[in-house]
SEKOLBA-377090 format. One record per atom (N, C-alpha, C): atom name; residue number from 1; x, y, z. Coordinates in steps of 0.1 Angstrom, whole numbers, plus 5000, padded with zeros to 4 digits. Layout:
N
ATOM   a    k     u     v     w
ATOM  CA  NUM     X     Y     Z
...
***
This chain:
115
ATOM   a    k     u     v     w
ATOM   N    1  5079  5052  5127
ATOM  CA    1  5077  5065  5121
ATOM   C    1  5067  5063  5110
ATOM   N    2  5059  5075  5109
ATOM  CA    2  5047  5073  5098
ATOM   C    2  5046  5088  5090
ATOM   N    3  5047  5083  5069
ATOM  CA    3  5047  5091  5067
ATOM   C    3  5035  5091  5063
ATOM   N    4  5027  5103  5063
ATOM  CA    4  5012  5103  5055
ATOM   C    4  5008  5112  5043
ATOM   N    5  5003  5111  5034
ATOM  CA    5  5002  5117  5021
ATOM   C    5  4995  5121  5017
ATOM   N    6  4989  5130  5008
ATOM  CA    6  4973  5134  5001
ATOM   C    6  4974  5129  4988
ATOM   N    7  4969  5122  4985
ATOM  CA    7  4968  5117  4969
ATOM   C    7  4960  5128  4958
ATOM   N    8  4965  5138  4952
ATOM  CA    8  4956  5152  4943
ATOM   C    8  4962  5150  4933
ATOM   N    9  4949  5156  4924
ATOM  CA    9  4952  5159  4912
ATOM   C    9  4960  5170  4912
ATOM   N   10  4969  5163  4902
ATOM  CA   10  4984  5173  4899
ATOM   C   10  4979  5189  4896
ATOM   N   11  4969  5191  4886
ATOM  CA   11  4969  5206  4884
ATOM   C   11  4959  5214  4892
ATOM   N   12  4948  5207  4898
ATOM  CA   12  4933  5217  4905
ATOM   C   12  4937  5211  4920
ATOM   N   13  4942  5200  4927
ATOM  CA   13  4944  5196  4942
ATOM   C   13  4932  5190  4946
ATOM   N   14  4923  5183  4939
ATOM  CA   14  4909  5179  4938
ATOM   C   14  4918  5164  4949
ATOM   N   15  4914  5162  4959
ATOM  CA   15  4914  5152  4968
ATOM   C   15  4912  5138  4956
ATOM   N   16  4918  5130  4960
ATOM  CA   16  4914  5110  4957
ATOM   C   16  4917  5109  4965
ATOM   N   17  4924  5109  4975
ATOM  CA   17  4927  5096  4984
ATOM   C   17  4939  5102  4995
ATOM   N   18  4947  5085  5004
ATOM  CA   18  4958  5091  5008
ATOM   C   18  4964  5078  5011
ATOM   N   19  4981  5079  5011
ATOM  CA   19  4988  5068  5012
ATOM   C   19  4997  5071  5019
ATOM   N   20  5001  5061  5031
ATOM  CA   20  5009  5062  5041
ATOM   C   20  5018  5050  5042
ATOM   N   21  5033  5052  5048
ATOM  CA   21  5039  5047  5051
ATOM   C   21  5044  5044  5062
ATOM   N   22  5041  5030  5071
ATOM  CA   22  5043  5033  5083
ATOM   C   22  5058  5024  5085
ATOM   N   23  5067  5027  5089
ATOM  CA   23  5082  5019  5087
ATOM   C   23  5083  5018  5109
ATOM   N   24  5093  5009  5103
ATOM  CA   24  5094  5005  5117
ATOM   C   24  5112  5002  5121
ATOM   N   25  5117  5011  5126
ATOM  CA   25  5132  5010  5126
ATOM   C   25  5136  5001  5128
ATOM   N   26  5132  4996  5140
ATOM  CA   26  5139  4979  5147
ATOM   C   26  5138  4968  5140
ATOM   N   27  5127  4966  5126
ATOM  CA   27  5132  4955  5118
ATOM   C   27  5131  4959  5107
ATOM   N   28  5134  4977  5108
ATOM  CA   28  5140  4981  5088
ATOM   C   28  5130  4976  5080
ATOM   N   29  5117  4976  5078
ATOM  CA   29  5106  4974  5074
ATOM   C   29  5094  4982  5076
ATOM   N   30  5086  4983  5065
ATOM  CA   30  5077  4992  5063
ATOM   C   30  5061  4991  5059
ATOM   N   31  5050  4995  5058
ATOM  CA   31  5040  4991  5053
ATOM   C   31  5035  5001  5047
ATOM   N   32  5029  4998  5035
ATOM  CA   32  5022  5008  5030
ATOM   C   32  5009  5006  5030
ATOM   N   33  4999  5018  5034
ATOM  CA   33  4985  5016  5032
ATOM   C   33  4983  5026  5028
ATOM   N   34  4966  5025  5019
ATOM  CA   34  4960  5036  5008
ATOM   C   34  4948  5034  5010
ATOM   N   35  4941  5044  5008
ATOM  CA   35  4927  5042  4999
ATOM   C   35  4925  5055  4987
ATOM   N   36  4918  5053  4980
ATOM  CA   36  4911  5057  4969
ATOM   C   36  4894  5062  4975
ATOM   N   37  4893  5074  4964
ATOM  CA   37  4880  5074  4968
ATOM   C   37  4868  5069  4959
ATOM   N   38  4860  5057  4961
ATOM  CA   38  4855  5052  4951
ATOM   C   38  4852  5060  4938
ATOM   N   39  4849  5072  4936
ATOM  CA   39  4844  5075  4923
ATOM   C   39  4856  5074  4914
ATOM   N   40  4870  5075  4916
ATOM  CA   40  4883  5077  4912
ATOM   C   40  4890  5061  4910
ATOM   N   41  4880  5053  4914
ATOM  CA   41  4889  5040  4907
ATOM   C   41  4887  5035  4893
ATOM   N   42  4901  5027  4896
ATOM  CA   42  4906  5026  4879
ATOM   C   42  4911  5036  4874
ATOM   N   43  4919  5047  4880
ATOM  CA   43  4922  5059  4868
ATOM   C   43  4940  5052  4871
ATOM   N   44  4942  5047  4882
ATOM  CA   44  4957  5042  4885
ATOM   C   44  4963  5051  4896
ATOM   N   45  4956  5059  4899
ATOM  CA   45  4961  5069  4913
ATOM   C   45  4965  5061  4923
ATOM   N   46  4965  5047  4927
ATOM  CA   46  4968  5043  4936
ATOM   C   46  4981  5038  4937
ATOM   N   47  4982  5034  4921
ATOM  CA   47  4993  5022  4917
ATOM   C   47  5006  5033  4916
ATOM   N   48  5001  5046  4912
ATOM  CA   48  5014  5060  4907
ATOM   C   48  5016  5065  4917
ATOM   N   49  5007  5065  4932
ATOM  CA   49  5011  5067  4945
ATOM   C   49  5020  5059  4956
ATOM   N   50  5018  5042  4950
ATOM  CA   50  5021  5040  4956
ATOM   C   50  5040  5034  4953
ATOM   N   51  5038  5037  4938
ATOM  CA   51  5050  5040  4931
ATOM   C   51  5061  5045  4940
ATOM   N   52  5057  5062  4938
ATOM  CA   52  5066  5072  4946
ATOM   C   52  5067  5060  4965
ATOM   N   53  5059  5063  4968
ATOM  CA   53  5061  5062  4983
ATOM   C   53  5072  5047  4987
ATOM   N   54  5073  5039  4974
ATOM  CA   54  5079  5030  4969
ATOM   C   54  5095  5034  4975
ATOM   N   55  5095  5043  4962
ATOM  CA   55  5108  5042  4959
ATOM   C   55  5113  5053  4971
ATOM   N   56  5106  5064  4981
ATOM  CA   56  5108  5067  4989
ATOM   C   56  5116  5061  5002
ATOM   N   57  5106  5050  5003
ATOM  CA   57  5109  5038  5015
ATOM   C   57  5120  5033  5014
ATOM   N   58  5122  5030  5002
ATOM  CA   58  5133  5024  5002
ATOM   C   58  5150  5031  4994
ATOM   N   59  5150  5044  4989
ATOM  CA   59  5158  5052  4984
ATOM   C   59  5160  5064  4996
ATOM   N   60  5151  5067  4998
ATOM  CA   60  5155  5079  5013
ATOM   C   60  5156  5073  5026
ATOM   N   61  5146  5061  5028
ATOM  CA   61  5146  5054  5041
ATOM   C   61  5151  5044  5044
ATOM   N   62  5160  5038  5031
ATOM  CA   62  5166  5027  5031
ATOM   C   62  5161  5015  5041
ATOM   N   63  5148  5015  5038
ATOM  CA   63  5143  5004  5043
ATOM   C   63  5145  4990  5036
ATOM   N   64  5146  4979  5043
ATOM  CA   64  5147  4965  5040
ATOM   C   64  5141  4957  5030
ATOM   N   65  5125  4962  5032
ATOM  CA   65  5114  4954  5028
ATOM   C   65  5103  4963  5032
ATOM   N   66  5090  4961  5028
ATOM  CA   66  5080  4969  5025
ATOM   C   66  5069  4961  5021
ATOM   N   67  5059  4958  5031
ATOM  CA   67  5050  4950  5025
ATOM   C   67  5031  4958  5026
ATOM   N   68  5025  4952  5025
ATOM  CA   68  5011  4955  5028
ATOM   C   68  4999  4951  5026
ATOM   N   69  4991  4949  5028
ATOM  CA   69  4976  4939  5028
ATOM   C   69  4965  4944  5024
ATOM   N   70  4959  4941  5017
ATOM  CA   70  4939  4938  5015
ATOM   C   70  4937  4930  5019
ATOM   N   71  4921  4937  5017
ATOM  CA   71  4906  4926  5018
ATOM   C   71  4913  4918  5007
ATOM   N   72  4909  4904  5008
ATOM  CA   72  4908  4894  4998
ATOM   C   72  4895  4895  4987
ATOM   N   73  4885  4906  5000
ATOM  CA   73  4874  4908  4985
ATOM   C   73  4876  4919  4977
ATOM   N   74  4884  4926  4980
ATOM  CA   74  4894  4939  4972
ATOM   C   74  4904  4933  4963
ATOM   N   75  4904  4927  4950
ATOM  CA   75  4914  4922  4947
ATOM   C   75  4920  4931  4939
ATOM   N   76  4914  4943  4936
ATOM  CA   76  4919  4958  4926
ATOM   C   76  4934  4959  4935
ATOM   N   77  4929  4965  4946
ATOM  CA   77  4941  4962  4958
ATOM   C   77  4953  4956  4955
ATOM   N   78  4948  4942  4955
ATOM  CA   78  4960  4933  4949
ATOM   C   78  4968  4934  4936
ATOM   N   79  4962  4939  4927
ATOM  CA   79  4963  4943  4913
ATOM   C   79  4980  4953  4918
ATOM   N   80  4972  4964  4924
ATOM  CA   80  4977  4974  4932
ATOM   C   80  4999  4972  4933
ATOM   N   81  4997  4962  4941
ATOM  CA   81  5011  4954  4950
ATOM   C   81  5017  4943  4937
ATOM   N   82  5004  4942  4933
ATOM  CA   82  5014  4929  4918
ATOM   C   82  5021  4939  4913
ATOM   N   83  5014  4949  4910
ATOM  CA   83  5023  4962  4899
ATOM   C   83  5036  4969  4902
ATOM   N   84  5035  4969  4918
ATOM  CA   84  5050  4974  4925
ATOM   C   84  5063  4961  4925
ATOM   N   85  5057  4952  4916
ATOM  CA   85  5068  4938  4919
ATOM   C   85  5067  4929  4930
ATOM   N   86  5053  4933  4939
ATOM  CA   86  5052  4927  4953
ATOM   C   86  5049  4915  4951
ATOM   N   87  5050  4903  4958
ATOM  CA   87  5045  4888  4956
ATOM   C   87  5044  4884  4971
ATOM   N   88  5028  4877  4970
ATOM  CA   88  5020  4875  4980
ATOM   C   88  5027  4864  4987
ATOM   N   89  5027  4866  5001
ATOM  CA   89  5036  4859  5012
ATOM   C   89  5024  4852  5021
ATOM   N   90  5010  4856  5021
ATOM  CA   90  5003  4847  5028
ATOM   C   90  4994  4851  5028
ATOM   N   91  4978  4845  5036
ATOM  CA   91  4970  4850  5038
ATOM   C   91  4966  4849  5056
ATOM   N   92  4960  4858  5060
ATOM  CA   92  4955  4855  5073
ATOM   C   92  4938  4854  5076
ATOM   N   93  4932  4840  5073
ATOM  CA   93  4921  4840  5074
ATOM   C   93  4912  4849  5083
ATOM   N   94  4900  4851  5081
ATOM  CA   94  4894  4858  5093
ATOM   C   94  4903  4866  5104
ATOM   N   95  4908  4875  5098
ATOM  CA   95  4919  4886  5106
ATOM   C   95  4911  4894  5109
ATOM   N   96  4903  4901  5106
ATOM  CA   96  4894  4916  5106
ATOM   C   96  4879  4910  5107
ATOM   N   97  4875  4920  5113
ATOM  CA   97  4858  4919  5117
ATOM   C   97  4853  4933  5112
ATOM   N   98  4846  4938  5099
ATOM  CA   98  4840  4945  5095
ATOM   C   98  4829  4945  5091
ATOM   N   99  4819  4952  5093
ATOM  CA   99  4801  4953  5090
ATOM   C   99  4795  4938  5098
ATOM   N  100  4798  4936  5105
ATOM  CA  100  4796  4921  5115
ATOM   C  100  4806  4905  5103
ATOM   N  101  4807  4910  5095
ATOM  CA  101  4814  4895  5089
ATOM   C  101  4831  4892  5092
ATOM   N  102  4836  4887  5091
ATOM  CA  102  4850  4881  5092
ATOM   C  102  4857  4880  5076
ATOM   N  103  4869  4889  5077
ATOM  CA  103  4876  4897  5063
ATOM   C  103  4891  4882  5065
ATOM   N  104  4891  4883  5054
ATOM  CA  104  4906  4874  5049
ATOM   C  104  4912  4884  5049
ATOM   N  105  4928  4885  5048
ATOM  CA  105  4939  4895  5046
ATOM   C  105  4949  4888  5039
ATOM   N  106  4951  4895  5029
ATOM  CA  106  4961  4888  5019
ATOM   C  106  4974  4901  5018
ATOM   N  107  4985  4893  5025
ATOM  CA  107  5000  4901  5023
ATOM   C  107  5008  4897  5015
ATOM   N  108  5012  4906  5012
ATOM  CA  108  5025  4911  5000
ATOM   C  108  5037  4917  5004
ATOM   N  109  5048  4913  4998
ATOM  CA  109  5061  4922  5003
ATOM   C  109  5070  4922  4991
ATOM   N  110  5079  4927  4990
ATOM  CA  110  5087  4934  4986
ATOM   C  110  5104  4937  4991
ATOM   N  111  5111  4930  4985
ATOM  CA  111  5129  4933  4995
ATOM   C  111  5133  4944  4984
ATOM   N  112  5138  4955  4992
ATOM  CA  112  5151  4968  4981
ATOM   C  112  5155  4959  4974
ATOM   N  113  5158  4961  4963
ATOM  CA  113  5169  4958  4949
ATOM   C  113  5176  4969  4948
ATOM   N  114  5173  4984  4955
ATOM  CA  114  5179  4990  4951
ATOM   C  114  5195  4992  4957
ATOM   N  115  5196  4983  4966
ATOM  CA  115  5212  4989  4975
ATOM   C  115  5222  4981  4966
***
């Protein structure tokens, strides 16, 4: 199941970004992915987005666990998943092939505390 989201400014609906949740029933687990649109980083839009869709996953969806990955050369990203209480579970060298080079992937997860 995938929920998908618009990330807007609360009062005008001026687009940043969008953050989705893709959960997976058969192992009660979830992933979240986002982006930002570069002129809008650093304001925290990602971190208060990914907040809510947080406590969604796991208070309406009662999901398990909830994890999700960057670039390793994105470490804002990472910043991102430290702030939701996530702690990094591994890395997958050369996972992704983007603009011809070979991307690291650094995952993070997260178990409910809340049941």
């Amino acid at each position: 199941m995938s929920y998908e989201f618009a990330i807007t400014d609360k009062e005008n609906g001026e687009l940043y970004g969008a953050i989705a949740l893709l959960s997976n029933q058969k192992f009660n687990n979830g992933e979240i992915a986002y982006w930002i649109g570069e002129e809008f980083w650093g304001n925290g839009y990602a971190t208060e987005a990914a907040q809510a869709i947080l406590w969604f996953a796991f208070n309406e969806k009662h999901l398990h666990k909830v994890f999700a990955r960057y670039f390793k050369t994105n470490p804002a990203s990472g910043r991102v998943m430290q702030k939701l209480g996530m702690r990094e579970e591994g890395v997958l060298i050369d996972q992704v092939k983007k603009d011809n080079h070979y991307l690291d992937l650094v995952y993070y997860g997260i178990i409910n505390s809340y049941k």
